[in-house]
SERO-679779 format. One record per residue (C-alpha): residue number from 1; residue in three letters; x, y negated, z. Coordinates in pm, 1 decimal, decimal comma, padded with zeros to 6 digits. Example, Ala and Ser with C-alpha at 12.3 -4.5 7.8 and 13.67 -1.06 7.14 Angstrom:
% SERO-679779
n	res	u	v	w
1	ALA	01230,0	00450,0	00780,0 .
2	SER	01367,0	00106,0	00714,0 .
***
This chain:
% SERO-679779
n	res	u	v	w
1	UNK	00000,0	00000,0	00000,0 .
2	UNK	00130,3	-00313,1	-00083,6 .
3	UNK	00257,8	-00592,1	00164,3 .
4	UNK	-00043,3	-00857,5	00029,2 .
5	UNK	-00321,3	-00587,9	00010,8 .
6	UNK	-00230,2	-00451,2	00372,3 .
7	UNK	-00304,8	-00847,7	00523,9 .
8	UNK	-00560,3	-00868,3	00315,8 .
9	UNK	-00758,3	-00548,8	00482,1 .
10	UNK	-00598,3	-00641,2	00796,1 .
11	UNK	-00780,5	-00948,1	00767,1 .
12	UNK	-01154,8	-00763,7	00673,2 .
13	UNK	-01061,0	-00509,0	00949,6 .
14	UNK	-01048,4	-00837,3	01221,7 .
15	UNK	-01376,2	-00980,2	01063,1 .
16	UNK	-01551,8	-00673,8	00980,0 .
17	UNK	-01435,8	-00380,9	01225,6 .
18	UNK	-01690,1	-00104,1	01084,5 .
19	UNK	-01439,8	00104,0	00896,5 .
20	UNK	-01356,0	00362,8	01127,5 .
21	UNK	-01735,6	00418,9	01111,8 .
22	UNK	-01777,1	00517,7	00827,1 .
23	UNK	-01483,0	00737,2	00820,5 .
24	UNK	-01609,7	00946,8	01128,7 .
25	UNK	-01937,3	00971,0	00961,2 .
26	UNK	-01730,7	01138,8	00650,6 .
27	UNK	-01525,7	01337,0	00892,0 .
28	UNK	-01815,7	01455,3	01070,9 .
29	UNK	-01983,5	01539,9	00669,8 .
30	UNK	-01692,1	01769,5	00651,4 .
31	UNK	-01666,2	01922,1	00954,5 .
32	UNK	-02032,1	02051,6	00835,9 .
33	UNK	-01892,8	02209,2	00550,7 .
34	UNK	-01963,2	01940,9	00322,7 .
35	UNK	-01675,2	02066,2	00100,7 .
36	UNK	-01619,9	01748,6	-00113,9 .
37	UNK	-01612,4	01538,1	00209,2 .
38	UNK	-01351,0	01790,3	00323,9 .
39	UNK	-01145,9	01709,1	00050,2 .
40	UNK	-01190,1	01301,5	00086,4 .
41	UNK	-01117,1	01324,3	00430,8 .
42	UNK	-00813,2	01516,0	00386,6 .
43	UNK	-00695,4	01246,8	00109,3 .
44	UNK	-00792,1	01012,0	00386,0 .
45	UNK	-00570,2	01170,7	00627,1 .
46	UNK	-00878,5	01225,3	00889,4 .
47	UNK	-00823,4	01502,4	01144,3 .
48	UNK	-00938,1	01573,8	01479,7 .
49	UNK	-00689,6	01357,2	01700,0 .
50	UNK	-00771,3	01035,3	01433,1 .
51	UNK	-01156,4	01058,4	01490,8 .
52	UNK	-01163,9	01146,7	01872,8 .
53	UNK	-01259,3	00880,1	02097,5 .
54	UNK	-01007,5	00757,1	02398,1 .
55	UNK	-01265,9	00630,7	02602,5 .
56	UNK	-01606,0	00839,0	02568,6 .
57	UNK	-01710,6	01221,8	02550,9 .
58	UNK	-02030,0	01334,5	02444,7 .
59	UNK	-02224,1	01689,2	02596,0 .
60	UNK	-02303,4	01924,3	02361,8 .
61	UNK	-02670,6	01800,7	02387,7 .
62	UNK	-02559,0	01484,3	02231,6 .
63	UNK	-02303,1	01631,9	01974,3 .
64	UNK	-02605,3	01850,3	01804,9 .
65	UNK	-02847,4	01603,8	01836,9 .
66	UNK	-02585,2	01336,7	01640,8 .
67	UNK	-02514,4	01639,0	01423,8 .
68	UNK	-02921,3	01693,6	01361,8 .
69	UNK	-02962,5	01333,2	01253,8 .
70	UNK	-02633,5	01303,4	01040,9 .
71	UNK	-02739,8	01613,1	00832,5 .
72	UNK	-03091,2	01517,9	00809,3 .
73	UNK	-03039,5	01170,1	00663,3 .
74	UNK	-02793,9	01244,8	00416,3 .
75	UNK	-02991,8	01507,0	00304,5 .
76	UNK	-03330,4	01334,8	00306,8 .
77	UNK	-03190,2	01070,9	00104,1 .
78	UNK	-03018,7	01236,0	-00151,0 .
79	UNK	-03381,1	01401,2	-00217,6 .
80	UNK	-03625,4	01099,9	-00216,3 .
81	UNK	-03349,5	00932,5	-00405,6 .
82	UNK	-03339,9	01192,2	-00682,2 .
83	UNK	-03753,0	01272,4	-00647,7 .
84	UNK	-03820,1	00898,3	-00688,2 .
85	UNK	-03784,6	00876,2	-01103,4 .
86	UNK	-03572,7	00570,0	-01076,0 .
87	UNK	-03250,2	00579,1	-01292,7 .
88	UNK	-02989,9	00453,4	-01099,9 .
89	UNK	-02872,0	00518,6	-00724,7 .
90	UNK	-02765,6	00239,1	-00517,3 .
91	UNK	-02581,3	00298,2	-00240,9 .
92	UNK	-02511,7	00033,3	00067,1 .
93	UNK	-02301,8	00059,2	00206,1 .
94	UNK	-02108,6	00345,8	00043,6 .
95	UNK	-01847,0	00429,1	00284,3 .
96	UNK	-01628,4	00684,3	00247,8 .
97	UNK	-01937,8	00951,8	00176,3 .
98	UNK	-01919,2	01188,3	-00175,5 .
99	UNK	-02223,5	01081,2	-00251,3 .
100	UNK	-02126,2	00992,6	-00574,2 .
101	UNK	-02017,8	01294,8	-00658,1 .
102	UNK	-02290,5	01459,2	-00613,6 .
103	UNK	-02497,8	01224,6	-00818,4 .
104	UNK	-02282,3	01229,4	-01084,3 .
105	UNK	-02311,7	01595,5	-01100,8 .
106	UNK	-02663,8	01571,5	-01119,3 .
107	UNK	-02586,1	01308,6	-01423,5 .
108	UNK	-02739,9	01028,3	-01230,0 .
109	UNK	-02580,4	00687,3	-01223,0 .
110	UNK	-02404,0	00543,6	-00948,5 .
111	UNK	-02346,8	00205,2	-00777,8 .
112	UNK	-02131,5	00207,4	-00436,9 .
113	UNK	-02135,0	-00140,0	-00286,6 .
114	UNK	-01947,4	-00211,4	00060,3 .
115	UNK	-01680,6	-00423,5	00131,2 .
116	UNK	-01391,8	-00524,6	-00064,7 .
117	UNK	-01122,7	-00275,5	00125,8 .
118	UNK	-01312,1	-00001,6	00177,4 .
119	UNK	-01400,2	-00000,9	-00228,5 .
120	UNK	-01057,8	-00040,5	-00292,5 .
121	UNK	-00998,9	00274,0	-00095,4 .
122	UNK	-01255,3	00495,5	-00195,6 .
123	UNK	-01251,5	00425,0	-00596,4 .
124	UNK	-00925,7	00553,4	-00587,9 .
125	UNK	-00971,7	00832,6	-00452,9 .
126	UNK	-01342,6	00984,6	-00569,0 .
127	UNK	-01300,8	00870,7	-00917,7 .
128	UNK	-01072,4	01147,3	-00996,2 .
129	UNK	-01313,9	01387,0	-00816,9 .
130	UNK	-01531,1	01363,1	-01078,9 .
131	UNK	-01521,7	01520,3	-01436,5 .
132	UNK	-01392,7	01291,2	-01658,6 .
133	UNK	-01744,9	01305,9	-01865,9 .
134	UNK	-01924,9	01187,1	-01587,3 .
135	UNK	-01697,1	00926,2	-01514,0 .
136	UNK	-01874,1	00667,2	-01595,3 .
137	UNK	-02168,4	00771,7	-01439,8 .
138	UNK	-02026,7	00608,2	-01123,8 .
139	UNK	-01884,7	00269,9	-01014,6 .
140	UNK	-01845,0	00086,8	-00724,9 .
141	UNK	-01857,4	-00289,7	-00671,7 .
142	UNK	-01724,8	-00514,3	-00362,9 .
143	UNK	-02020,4	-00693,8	-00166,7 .
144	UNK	-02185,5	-00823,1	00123,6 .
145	UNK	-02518,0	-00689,4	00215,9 .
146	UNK	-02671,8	-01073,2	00321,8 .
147	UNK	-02481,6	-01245,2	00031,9 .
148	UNK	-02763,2	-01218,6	-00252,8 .
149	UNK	-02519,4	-01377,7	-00504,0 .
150	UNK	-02270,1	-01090,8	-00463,6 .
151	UNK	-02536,0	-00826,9	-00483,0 .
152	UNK	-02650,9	-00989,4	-00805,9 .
153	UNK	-02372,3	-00994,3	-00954,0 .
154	UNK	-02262,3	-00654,5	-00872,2 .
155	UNK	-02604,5	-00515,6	-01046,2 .
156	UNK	-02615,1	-00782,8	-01333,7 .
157	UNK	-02604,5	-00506,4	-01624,6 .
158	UNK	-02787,0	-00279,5	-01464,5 .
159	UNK	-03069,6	-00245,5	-01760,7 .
160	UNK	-03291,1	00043,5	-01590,5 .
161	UNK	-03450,4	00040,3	-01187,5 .
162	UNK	-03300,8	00106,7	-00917,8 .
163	UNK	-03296,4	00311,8	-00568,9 .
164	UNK	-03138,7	00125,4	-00311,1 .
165	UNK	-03048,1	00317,8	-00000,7 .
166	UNK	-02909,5	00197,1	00325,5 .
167	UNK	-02787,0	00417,1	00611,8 .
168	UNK	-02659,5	00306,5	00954,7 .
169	UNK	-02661,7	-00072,3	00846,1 .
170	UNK	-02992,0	-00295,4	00946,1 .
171	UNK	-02881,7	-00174,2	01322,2 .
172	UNK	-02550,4	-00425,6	01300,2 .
173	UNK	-02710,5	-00714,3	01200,4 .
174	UNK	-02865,1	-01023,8	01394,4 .
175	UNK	-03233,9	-01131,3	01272,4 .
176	UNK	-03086,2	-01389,3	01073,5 .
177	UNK	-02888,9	-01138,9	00858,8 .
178	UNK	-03186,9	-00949,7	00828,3 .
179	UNK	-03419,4	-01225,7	00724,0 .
180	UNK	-03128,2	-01294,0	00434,7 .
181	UNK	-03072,9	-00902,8	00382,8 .
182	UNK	-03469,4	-00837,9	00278,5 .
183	UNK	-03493,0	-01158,1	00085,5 .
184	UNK	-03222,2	-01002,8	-00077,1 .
185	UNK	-03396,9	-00675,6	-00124,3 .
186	UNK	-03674,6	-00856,2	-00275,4 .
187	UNK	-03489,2	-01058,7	-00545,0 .
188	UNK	-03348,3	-00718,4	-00666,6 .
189	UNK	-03633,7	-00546,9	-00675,3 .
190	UNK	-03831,2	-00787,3	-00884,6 .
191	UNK	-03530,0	-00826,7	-01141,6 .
192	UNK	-03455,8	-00476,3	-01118,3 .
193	UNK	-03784,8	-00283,9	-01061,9 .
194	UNK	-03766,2	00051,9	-00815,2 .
195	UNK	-03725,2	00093,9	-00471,4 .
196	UNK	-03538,4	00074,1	-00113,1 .
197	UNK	-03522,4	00388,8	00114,5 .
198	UNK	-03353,2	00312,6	00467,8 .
199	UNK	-03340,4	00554,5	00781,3 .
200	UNK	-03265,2	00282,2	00971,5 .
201	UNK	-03533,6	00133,9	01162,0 .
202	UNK	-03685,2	00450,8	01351,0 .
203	UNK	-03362,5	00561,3	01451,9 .
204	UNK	-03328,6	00505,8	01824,3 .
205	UNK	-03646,8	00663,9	01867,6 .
206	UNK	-03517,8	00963,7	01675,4 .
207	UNK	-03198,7	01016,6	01842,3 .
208	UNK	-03418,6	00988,2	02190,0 .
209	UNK	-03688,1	01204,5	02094,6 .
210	UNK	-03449,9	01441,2	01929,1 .
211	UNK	-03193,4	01470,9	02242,8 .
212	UNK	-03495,2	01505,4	02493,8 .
213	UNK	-03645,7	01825,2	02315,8 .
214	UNK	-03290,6	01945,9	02274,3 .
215	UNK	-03235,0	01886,9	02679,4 .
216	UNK	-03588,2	01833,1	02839,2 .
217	UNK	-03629,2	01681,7	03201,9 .
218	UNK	-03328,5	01406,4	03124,8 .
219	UNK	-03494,7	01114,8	03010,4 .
220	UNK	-03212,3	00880,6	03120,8 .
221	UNK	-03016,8	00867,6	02798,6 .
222	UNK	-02821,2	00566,1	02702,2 .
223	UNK	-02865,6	00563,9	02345,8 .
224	UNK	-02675,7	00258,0	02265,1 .
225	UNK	-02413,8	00311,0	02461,5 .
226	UNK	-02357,2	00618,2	02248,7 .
227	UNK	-02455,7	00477,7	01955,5 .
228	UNK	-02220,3	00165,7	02037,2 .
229	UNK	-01922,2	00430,1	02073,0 .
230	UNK	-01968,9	00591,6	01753,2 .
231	UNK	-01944,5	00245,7	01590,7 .
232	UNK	-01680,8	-00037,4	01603,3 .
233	UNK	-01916,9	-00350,8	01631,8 .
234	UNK	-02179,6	-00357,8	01851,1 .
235	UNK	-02548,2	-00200,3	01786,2 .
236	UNK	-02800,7	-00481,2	01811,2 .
237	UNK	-03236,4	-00491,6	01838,0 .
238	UNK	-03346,0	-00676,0	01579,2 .
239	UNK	-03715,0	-00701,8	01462,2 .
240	UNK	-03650,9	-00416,5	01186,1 .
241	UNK	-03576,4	-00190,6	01468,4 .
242	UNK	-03869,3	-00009,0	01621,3 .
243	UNK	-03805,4	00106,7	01991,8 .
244	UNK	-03821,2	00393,9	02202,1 .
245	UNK	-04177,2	00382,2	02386,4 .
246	UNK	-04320,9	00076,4	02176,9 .
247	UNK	-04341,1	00270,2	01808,9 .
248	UNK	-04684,0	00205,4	01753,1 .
249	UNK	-04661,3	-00129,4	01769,4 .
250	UNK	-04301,2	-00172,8	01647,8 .
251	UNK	-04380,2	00015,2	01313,5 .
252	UNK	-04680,5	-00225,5	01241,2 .
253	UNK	-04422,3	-00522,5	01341,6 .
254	UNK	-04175,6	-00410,4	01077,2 .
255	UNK	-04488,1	-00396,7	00852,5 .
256	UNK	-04554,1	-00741,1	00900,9 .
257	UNK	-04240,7	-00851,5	00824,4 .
258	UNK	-04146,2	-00640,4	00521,3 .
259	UNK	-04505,2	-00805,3	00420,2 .
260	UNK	-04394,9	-01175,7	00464,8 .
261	UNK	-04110,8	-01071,0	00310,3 .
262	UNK	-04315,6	-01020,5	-00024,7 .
263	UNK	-04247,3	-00623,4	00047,4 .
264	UNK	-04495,1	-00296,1	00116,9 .
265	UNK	-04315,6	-00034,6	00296,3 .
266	UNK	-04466,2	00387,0	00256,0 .
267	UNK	-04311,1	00584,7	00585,5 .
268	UNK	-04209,4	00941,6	00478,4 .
269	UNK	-04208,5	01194,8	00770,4 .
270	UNK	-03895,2	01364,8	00870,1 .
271	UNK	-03999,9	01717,6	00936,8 .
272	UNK	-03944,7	01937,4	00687,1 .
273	UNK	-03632,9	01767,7	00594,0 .
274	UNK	-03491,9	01851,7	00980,1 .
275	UNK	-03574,5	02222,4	00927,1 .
276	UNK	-03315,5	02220,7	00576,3 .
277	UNK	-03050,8	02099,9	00802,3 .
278	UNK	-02776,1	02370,6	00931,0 .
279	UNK	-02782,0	02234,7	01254,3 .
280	UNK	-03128,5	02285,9	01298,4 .
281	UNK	-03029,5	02642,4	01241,6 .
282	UNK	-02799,6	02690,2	01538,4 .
283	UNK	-03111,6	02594,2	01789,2 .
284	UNK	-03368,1	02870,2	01994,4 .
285	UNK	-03669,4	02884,1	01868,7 .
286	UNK	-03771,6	02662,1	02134,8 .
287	UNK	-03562,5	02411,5	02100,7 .
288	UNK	-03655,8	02418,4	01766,9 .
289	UNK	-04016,9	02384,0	01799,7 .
290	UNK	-03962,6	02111,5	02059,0 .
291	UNK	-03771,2	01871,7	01812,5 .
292	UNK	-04053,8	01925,4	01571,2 .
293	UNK	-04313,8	01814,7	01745,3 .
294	UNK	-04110,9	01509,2	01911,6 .
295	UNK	-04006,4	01383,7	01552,6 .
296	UNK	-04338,7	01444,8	01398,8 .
297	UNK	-04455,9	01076,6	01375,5 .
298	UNK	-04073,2	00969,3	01293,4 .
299	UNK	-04011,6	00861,0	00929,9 .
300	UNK	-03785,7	00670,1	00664,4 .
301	UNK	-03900,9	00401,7	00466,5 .
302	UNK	-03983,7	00396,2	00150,0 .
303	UNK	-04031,6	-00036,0	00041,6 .
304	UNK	-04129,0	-00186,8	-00301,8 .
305	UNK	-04193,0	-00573,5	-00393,5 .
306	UNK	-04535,4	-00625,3	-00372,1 .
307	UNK	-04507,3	-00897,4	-00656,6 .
308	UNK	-04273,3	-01157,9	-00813,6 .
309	UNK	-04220,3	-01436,4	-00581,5 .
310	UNK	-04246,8	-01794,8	-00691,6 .
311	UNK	-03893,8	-01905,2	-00543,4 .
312	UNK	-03722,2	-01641,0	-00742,6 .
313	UNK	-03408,2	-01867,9	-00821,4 .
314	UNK	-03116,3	-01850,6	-00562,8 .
315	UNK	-02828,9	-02101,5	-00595,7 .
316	UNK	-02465,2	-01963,8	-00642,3 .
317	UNK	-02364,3	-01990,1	-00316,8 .
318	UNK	-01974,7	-02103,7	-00388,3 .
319	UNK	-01702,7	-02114,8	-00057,8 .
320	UNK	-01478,7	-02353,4	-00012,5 .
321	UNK	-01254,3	-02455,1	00287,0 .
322	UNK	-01083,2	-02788,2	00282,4 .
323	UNK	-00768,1	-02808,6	00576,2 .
324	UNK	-00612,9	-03043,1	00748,2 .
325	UNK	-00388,4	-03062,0	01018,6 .
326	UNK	-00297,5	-03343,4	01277,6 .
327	UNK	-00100,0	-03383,3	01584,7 .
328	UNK	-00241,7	-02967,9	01695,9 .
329	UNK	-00573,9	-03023,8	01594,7 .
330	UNK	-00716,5	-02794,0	01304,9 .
331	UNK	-00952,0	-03003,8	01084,7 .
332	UNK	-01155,1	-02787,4	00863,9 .
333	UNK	-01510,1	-02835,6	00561,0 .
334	UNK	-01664,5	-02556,8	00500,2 .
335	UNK	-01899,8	-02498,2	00206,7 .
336	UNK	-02160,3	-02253,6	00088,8 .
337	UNK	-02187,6	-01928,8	00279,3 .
338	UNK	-01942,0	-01805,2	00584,2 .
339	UNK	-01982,1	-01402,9	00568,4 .
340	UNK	-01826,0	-01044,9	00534,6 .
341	UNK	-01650,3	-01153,4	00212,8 .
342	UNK	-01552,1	-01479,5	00253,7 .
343	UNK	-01474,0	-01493,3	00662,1 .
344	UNK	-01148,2	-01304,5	00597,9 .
345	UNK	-01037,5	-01659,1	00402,8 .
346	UNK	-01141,5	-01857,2	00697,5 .
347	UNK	-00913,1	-01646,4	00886,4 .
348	UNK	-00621,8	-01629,2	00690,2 .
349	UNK	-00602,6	-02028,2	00665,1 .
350	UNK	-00632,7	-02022,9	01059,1 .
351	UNK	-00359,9	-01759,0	01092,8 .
352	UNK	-00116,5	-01926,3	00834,2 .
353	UNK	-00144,0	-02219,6	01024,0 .
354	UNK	-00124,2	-02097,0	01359,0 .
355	UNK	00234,1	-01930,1	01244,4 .
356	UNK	00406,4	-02242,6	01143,3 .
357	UNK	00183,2	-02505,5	01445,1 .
358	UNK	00074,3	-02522,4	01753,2 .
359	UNK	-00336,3	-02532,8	01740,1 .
360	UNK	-00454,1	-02666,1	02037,6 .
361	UNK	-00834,1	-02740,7	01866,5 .
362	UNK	-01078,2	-02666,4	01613,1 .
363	UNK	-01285,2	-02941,5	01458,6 .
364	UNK	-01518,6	-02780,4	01199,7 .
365	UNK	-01799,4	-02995,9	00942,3 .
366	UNK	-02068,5	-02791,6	00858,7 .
367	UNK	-02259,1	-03017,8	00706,2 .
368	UNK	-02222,0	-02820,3	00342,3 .
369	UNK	-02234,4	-02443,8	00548,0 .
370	UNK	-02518,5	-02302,1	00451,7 .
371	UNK	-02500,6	-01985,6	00691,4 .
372	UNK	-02290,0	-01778,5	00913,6 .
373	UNK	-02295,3	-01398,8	00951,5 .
374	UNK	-02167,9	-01228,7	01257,1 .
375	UNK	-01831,0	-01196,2	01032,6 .
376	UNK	-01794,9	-01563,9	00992,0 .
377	UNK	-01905,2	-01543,8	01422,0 .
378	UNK	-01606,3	-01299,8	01465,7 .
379	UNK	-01376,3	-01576,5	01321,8 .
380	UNK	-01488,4	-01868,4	01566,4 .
381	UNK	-01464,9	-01628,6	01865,6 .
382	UNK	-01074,1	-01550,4	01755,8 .
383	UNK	-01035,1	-01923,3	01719,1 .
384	UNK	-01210,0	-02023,2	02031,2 .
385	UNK	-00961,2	-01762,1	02247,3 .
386	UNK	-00655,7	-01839,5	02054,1 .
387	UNK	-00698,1	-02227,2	02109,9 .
388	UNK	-00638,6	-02409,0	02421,2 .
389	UNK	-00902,5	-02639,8	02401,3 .
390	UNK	-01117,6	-02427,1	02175,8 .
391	UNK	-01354,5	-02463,7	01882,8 .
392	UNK	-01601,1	-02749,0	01780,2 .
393	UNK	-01855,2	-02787,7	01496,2 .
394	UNK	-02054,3	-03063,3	01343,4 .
395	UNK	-02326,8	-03120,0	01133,8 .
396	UNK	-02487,0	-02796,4	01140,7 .
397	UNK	-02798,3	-02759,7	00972,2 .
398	UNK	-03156,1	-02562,9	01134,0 .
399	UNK	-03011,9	-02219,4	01020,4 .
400	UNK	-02653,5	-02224,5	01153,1 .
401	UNK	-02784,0	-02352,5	01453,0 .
402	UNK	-03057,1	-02128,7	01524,3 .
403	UNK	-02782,9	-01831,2	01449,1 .
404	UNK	-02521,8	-01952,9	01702,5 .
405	UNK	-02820,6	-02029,9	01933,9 .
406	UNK	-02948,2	-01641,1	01843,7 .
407	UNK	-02625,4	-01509,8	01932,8 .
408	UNK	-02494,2	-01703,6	02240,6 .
409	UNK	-02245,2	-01917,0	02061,1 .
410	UNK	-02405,9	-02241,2	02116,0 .
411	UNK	-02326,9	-02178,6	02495,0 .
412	UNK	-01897,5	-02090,3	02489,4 .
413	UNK	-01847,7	-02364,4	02160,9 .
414	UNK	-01911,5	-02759,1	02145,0 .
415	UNK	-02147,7	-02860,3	01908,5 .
416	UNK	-02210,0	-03202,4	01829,8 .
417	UNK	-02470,4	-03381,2	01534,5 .
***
């Protein structure tokens, strides 16, 4: 790896620490005989002692019940992706998964999107997994999941519609990303036509439901803390996620907002999909029966636009970063959008700065930022420590404020009009 490519995923890795993430959900893909994941993650150089955590161990309860989900979602989705009639598979985000692989040998297209590094990782290696006639089938494209401009661009020749799928994302992001992430969703799906499949908003009432039957009379588990371990940024509630004791409600919620969102959601049931897995195999009969009938209202979603919107423009969000430095203070402008793919410059011009000065303060103008995602949030918090006298913005606007409000921020960094 080269010097300027290592910084540069050093710096994505600092801003967007979900990597190892995706790799253990690969590793664990492989360790269930998924033999083409076997083979990434040996390319990858995963093993037992890279994947282990230092700080946490999970029973066996909670190692088949992760195992029970992990199987059943990748599975599931593969299906209603191929059983839905739409032409091309969109994956976000990829990761490190041989999903397209498997498409390709079903002579389905292809689109990976995740993050600059980990595309530049995994092209490499699954492209010459596949036969070199269903090459180019497959491709994969660098984006961020609430940057509609990226996504856009990534899909701009795709002539036929599309089946988006996300897996183990909506649970990372604030309700500001998500409120950008369906508007997103929309906008392709009325250029594109198809549909979006996600797992992701029943699942903490899945892995709860799921680990009780397995182990019945503990109803004391801490889901997030486990879900939090398997994951390198922290698991949030946002309004997409339904929770544990409040489904009923929760699934009409996400409804709601899928609705004012210009989107109609269809939930598909789990069950039958559970009883394909091999885990599901390895449990008594009783056991077995029990994690039926607990996951028996628990489903994925299956969203389409409801209609063209009106607004169905979008401006090309463009980000720029204008510097100065004076007497240890940091001046920066920021412009357009501050997110997973353009936080890592933000960085870098702090860094390179910090190497050759001493920073006391950070004076930032938002007046021209249009929004902030937690990446662009990671970035002020490793300012704010690194500085003696911290971080301070200016000139926010209604959304950037209500997001560091959201999160906290507005309480640890100076804000002024």
């Amino acid at each position: 790896m080269s010097e300027s490519l290592k910084n540069n995923r050093e710096l994505y890795e600092k801003t967007n620490p979900v990597f190892n993430t995706a790799k253990m959900t690969l590793f664990q893909l492989a360790q269930q005989g998924n033999t083409h994941a076997a083979k990434i993650s040996e390319k990858l150089g995963l093993t037992e002692d890279t994947q282990k955590s230092q700080s946490f161990s999970m029973g066996p309860e909670e190692e088949m019940t992760f195992r029970i989900i992990l199987e059943t979602r990748y599975h599931m989705m593969g299906i209603l992706a191929q059983d839905s009639g739409f032409s091309v598979f969109v994956d976000l985000p990829c990761g490190y998964t041989p999903r397209a692989i498997e498409t390709a040998e079903h002579s389905s297209s292809y689109i990976g999107l995740d993050l600059p590094p980990v595309i530049s990782e995994i092209s490499g290696i699954i492209l010459p997994m596949i036969s070199s006639e269903k090459q180019s089938l497959v491709r994969f494209n660098p984006v961020d999941a609430t940057n509609g401009r990226s996504l856009e661009k990534a899909l701009e020749d795709v002539k036929e519609n599309i089946c988006i799928n996300t897996e183990g994302l909506l649970m990372y992001f604030s309700d500001a990303e998500i409120h950008s992430f369906l508007e997103n969703i929309k906008k392709l799906l009325d250029i594109h036509g198809g549909c979006w499949i996600t797992a992701d908003p029943e699942i903490m009432p899945e892995h709860i439901r799921i680990l009780s039957a397995i182990h019945p009379g503990d109803t004391n588990h801490d889901t997030d803390s486990i879900l939090n371990e398997k994951a390198d940024v922290s698991v949030t509630t946002n309004s997409l996620m339904v929770r544990y004791g409040h489904e009923k409600e929760d699934v009409e919620k996400v409804k709601d907002i899928l609705s004012e969102h210009g989107l109609k959601a269809e939930r598909i049931r789990i069950g039958s999909h559970i009883v394909a897995t091999k885990a599901f195999s390895l449990l008594t009969p009783e056991q077995g029966s029990a994690v039926l009938k607990a996951v028996e209202d628990i489903a994925f979603w299956k969203v389409v636009s409801a209609g063209l919107s009106e607004n169905n423009a979008g401006a090309d969000q463009h980000f720029t970063i204008r510097k100065e430095y004076t007497d240890g203070v940091l001046f920066l402008e920021l412009t357009g959008r501050l997110d997973s793919l353009t936080a890592p410059q933000l960085l870098a011009k702090y860094e390179k700065q910090n190497a050759s000065d001493v920073i006391r303060k950070v004076q930032i103008d938002c007046h021209a930022l249009d929004y902030i995602s937690s990446a662009g949030l990671r970035v002020l918090l490793i300012m704010q420590k690194g500085c003696k006298e911290g971080v301070s913005l200016k000139g926010m606007n209604d959304l950037v404020r209500d997001i560091l409000d959201q999160t906290g921020f507005s309480e640890i960094i100076q804000m002024t009009v």
